[in-house]
N, C-alpha and C positions, 0 to 999 in steps of 0.2 A: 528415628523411626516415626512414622505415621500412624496417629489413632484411628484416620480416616482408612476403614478395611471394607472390601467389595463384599456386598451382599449376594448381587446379583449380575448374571453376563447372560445374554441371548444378543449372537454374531458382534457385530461392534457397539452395541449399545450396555453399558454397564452402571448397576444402580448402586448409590452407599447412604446407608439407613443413619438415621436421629445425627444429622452432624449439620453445623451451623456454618463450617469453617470454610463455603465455597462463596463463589458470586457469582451471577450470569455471563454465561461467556468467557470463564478463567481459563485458559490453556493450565493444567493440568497432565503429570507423569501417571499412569494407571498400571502398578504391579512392580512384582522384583525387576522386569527388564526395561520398565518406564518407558511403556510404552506413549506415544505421545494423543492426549483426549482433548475434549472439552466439552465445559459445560453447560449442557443446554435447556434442562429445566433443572426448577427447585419449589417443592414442596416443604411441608411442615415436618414431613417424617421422609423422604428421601431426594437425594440428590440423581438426577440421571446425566450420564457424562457419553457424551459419542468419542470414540477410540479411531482414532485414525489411521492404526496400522491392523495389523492381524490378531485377533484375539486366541488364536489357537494355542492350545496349555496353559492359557488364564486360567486361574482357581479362585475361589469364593474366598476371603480374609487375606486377599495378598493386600497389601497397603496401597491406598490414592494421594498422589502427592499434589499441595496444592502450589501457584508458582504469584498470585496474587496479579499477572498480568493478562492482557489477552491472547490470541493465539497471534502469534508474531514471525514474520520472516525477516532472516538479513538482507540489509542490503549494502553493496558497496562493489569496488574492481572484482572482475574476475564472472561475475556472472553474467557477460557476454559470450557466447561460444558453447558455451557449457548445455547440461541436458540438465534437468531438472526433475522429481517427482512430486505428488501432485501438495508435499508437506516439505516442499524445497531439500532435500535429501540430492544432494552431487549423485547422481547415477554411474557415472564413467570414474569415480572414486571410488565407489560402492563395492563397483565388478572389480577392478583392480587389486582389492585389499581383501576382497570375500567369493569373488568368481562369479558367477551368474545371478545367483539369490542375494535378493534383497535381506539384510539380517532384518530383525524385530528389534525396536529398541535400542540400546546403544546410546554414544555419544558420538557421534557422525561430524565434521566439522565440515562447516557447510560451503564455506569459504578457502581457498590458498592462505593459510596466515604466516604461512614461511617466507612466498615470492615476494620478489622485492619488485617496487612501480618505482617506475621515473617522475617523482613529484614535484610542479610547478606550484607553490605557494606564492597565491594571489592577495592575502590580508596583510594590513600592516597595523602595525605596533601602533595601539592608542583608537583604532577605526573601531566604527559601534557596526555590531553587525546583531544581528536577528535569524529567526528561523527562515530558511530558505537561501539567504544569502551565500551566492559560491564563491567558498575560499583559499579554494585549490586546485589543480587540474593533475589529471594523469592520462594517459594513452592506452586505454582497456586495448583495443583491438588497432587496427591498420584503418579501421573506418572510425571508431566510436571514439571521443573524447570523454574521457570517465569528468563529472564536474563533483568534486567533492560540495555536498552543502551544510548549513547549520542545521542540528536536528530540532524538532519540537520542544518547545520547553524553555529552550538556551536564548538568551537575548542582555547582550552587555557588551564591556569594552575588552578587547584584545589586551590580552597583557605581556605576551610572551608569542613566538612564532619562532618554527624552523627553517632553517636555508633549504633554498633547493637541493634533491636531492634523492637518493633510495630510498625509501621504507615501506615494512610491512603494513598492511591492514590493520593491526593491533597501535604500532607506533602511534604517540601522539603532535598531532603536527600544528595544534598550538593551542595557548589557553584563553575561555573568556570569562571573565568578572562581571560577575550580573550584579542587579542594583541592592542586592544584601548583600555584597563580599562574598559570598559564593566562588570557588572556580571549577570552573569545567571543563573538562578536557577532549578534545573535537581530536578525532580517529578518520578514518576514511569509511568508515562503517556506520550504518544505523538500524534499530529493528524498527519495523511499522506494524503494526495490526492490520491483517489484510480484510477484514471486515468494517473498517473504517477508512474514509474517505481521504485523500489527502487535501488539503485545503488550497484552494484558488482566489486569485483576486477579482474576478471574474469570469463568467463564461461572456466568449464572441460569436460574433454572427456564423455561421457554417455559409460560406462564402465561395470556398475554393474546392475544387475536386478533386479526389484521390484517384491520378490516372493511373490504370494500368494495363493501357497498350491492347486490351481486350475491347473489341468493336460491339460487343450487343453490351456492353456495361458501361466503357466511356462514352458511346452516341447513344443509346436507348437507355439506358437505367444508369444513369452515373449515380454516384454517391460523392459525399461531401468530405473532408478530412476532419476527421471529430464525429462522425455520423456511425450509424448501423446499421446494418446492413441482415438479412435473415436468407440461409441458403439451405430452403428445405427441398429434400428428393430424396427417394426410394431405393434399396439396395441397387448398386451397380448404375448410374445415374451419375457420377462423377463430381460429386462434393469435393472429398478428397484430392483430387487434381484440377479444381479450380479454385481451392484453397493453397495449393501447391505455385502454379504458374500466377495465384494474385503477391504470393507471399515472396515470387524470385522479383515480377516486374516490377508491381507496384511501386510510387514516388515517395513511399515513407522511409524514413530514416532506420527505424527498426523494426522486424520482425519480431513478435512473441507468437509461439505456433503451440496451443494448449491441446495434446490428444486427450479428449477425457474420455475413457472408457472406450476406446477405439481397439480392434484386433491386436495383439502382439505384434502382427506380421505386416500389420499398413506402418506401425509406430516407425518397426525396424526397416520398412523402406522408405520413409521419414527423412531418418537418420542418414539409410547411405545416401538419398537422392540429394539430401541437404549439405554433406560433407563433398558431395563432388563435383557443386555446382557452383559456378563463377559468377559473381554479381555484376551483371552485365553492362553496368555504370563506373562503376571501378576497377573491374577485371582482379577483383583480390574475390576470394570464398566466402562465400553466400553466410557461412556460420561466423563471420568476423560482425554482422551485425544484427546475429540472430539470436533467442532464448528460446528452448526447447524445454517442455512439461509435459513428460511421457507418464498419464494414469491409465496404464489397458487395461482390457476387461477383468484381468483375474489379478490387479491389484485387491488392495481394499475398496470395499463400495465407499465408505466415508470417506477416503481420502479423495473419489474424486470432486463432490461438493468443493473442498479445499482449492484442488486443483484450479478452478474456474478463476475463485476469492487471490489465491498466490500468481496469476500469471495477472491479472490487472492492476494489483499494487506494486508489479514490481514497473508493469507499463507507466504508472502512475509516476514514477519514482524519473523516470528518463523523460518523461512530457517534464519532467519539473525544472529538468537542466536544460531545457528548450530545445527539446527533439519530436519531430512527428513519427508516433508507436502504431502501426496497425498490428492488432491481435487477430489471429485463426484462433478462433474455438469450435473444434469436432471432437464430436457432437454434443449439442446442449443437450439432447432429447439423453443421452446415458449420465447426464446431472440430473434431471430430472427423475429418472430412476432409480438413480442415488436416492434421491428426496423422498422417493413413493414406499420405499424398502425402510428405508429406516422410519419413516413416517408409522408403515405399519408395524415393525417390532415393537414405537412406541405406541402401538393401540391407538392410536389419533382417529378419528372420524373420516372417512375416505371420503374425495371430492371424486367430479368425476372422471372415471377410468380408475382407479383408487389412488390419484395424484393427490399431494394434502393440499384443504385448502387453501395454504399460503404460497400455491408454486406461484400464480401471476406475481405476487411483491416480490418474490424471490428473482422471479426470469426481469423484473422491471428494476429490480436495484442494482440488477448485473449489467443492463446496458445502459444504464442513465449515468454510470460512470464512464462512457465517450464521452466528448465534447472538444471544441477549441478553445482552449483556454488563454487566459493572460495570468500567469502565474505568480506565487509569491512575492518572486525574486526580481518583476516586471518581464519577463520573459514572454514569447508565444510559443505554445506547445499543443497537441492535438493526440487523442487517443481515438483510434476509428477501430468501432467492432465489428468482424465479419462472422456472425457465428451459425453454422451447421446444425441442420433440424433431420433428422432423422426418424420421420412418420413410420408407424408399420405399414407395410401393404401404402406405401405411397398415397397415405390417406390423410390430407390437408387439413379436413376438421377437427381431426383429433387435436390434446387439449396444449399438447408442448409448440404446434405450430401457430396454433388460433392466439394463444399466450402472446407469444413471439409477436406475431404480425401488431400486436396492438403496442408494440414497446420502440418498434421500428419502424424505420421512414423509406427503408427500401427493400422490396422480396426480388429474387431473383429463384423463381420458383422451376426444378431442373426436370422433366421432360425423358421418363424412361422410354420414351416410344423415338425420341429424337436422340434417346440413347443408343438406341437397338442399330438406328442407321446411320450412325458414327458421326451424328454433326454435333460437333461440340465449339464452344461449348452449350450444353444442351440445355438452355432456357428458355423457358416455354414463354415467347415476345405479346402471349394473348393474356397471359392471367399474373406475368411480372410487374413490378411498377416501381419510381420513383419519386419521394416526393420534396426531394432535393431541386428540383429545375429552378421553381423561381428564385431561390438564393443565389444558384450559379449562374443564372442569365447573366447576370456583368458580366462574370469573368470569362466566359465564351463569347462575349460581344468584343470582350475587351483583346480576349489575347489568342480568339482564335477567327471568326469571323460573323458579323452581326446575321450571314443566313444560318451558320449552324442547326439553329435549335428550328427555326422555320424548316429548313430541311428534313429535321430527324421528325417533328413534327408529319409533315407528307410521307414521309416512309411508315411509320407507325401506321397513318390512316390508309395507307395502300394496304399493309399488314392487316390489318382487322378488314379491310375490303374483302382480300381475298380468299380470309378466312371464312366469311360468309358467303360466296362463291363455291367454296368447294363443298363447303354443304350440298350445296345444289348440284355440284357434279357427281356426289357421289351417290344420289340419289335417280336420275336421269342423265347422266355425262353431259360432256364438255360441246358436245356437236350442237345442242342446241342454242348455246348461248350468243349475242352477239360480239361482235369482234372488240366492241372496248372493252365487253368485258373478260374475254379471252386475254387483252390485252393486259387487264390485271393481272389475273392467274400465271402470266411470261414474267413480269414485272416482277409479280412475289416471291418466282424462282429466282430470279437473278439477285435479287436482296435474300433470300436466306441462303444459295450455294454460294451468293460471292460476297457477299457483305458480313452477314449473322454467323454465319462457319467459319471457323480460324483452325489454322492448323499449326499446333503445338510446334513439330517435327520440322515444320521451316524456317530458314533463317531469317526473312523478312516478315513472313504472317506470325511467327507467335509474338511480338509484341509489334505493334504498328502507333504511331503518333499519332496524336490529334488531329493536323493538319494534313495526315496521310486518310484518315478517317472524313474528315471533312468533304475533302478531294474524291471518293470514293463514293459518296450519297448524290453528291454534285453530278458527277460522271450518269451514276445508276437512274436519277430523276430528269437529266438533261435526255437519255433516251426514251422513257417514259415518254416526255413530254413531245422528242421529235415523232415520234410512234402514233400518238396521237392523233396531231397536226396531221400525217398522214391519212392515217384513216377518217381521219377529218371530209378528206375531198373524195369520198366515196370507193377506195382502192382497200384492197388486201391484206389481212394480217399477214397471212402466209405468206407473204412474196417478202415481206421482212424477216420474216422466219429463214427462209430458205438464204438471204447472205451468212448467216451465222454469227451477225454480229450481237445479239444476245450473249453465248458462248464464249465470244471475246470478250465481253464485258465483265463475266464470271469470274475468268484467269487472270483480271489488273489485278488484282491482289499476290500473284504469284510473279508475275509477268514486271511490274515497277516498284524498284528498290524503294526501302524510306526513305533516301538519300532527294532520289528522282525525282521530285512533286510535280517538277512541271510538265513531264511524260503526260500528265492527266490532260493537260489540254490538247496533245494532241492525240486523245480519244474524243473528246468531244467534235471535232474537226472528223476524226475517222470516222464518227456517226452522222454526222451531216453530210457528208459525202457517200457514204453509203446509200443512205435512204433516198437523198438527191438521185442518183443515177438509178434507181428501180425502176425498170419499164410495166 
């Protein structure tokens, strides 16, 4: 039994008077149902411990147990597929053994330690191995290769290995001899501290781009793999399904999709929309190489902080076997309110909005764990964060956005008004930006074609053209303007209804290639420019209007498979011949 007895509980924050016996950041059992804490300050005369499940029928003198580690998750097979909450609790285990509710406390096993993995053992007898080094392999999913590694700590000679073969999670699959005679026995499992870093042999350049198949982010605001990304917008604005359609296309290896503090009811369509959809690269289910971390609103507030810390150690953990992790995090902004709530139970000094002073370290130590890495084990591996900002009243200055924008290199800032009239996806192309271009310049010179970024370049500047144009029209209309610059204003419609808008719901626009993208600016600024020329020699907008080849130039996107690319040229050809024969 524990000398360590609670003095004190207000919601998840709990205090234990005159005791020596904790340490910063101990993960810690809090009461008869041990409940799982930690600890986050320490005074001369009391310990204060945040609780991360429900404090409800806490009492004052129930006992604090202390565990002398930090707050820790497993890792190992099996937590591919799987759902997770936001203090790694099997959810679909959960419901199974208890029905709907979450129990309080317990002893929950986090992991399958029954099923058996089909294990290739990679070390051999007398090889000096280290932390990092992988010495095993299993087949988590139909996509994911599970790479068993050495955990921290461990470094010496193999003495002992199993044959290929079954074994549990628990089994051990062989032993090493460090340089005191020690042995240790390597499992398919390891715990990490999700508040500490895993260690890298370097960080690499952010060089390559994370495509996916989305036209206003792969050609106007890409992002890098390793990079972060910030998707602030206002209720109903489409975070959520642009986190959804990045997390099916996207070119990374695994998904981790963190709800933190998200509705019940978005989580649970989450879940069905995730379980029924086909990874459209492998044609096997979307969950063979995904990890889900459902904390909704009427979880605990502490546990979703957690939540954040558990969904990127565990990304950490699969960049380490040399996999590229993109993580969804929706929304940071209800971390943040995590942080503001328990900030003020513990009386802190409020910054402003009453966020605690320390939300900027907080939101800047959460994304400075992307990167491209070169790993322990000489591996490449890459963690790219895309994470969801959720303003009140779709108001950007406020402090979880303004935070954000200074920790990340790319906004894709989302447009309730360009919500309302269903272009999606709805990023606003005047106040978004990336500042990934000049690292990827190669690799779009290299592997897509050296006008690309010239191109996307001219459409941007026609974009902010005619954005300053319709100021003017909307002030005096469009009758007074002259015809090039009418000619803009055609131009900007046909890059935002045929280029900027994607349509989820079809089988060639919801995800579209590079060089399908390329082909498509080509086409859009090859008109532009014949339209021009035209009015060049003192003739007509309108008499180009009235062919309706604008309108056709809208629908290439509907109209030429991905397949097709070289269909595009003979648009260009259909526009020169059109404007050719205008009398």
């Amino acid at each position: 039994m524990s000398n360590n007895l609670i003095y004190s509980i207000n919601g998840p924050v709990v205090t234990v008077k005159n005791s020596t016996d904790f340490h910063m950041l101990e993960m810690v059992y809090v009461g008869n149902n041990r409940l799982l804490g930690e600890v986050i300050a320490i005074t001369k005369s009391e310990t204060v411990i945040q609780v991360y499940e429900s404090t409800t029928g806490l009492r004052p003198n129930e006992p604090v147990f202390t565990t002398g580690e930090p707050v820790s998750i497993l890792l190992g097979p099996g937590m591919m597929s799987n759902i997770f909450d936001g203090i790694e609790r099997p959810l679909q285990k959960i419901a199974d053994e208890n029905g709907i509710f979450v129990p309080i406390g317990g002893n929950i096993k986090i992991l399958d330690d029954e099923k058996l993995w089909d294990v290739t053992v990679l070390a051999k007898l007398g090889q000096k191995v280290q932390y990092g080094d992988i010495v095993a392999s299993t087949q988590e999913t139909s996509l994911i290769e599970h790479r068993i590694m050495i955990p921290k700590g461990i470094q010496g000679e193999v003495v002992e290995v199993v044959k290929n073969g079954k074994y549990t999670i628990k089994d051990v699959l062989l032993k090493v001899k460090d340089t005191h005679g020690e042995i240790h026995s390597i499992t398919m499992v390891q715990r990490w501290p999700i508040k500490t870093e895993r260690p890298v042999n370097k960080r690499l350049t952010l060089n390559e781009p994370l495509i996916s198949g989305q036209r206003i982010i792969d050609s106007m605001f890409p992002i890098a793999k390793g990079g972060a990304a910030a998707v602030p917008g206002g209720f109903g604005t489409g975070k959520t399904m642009l986190q959804h359609q990045f997390a099916k296309w996207c070119d990374a290896d695994i998904i981790i999709y963190i709800g933190c503090g998200e509705r019940g009811n978005e989580m649970t369509q989450v879940l069905e929309e995730f379980t029924e959809l086909i990874d459209p690269k492998s044609r096997r289910p979307l969950t063979d190489r995904t990890i889900l971390i459902a904390n909704t609103s009427n979880m605990p507030v502490a546990a979703r902080e957690a939540s954040i810390y558990t969904g990127v150690t565990m990304a950490e953990y699969y960049r380490d076997m040399g996999y590229h992790v993109a993580i969804m995090a929706d929304s940071t902004s209800r971390w943040a309110e995590a942080l503001r709530e328990i900030s003020g139970r513990l009386e802190e000094m409020p910054a402003e909005e009453g966020f605690p002073a320390y939300l900027p370290s907080r939101i800047s130590q959460f994304y400075e764990r992307a990167g491209y890495v070169e790993t322990v084990n000489g591996k490449r591996g890459s963690i790219t964060i895309i994470g969801a900002v959720s303003p009140q009243g779709a108001d950007f200055s406020e402090p979880v956005t303004q935070n954000t924008k200074r920790f990340v290199r790319c906004f894709w800032a989302l447009d309730k008004q360009l919500a309302y009239v269903r272009h999606y996806a709805a990023i606003n192309w005047n106040i978004s930006y990336s500042e990934y271009i000049p690292e990827l310049t190669d690799w779009f010179n290299k592997n897509i074609d050296v006008q690309f970024l010239p191109y996307r370049q001219k459409i941007i500047a026609l974009l902010a053209e005619e954005n300053k144009l319709m100021e003017i029209v909307k002030l005096i209309g469009s009758d007074i303007l002259p015809d090039d610059q009418k000619l803009v204003i055609e131009i900007g419609k046909v890059i935002r209804n045929g280029f900027l808008q994607q349509n989820a719901f079809h089988k060639d626009d919801t995800f579209v290639p590079l060089n399908k993208q390329f082909k498509m600016m080509q086409v859009i600024l090859h008109l532009y420019q014949a339209s021009k020329d035209y009015l060049v020699q003192g003739k007509s907008l309108s008499l180009v209007l009235k062919t309706e080849i604008f309108e056709k130039v809208i629908r290439m996107k509907y109209d030429i498979n991905n397949e097709d690319i070289d269909k595009f040229d003979d648009y260009i050809s259909l526009i020169d011949h059109t404007i050719r024969k205008i009398k």
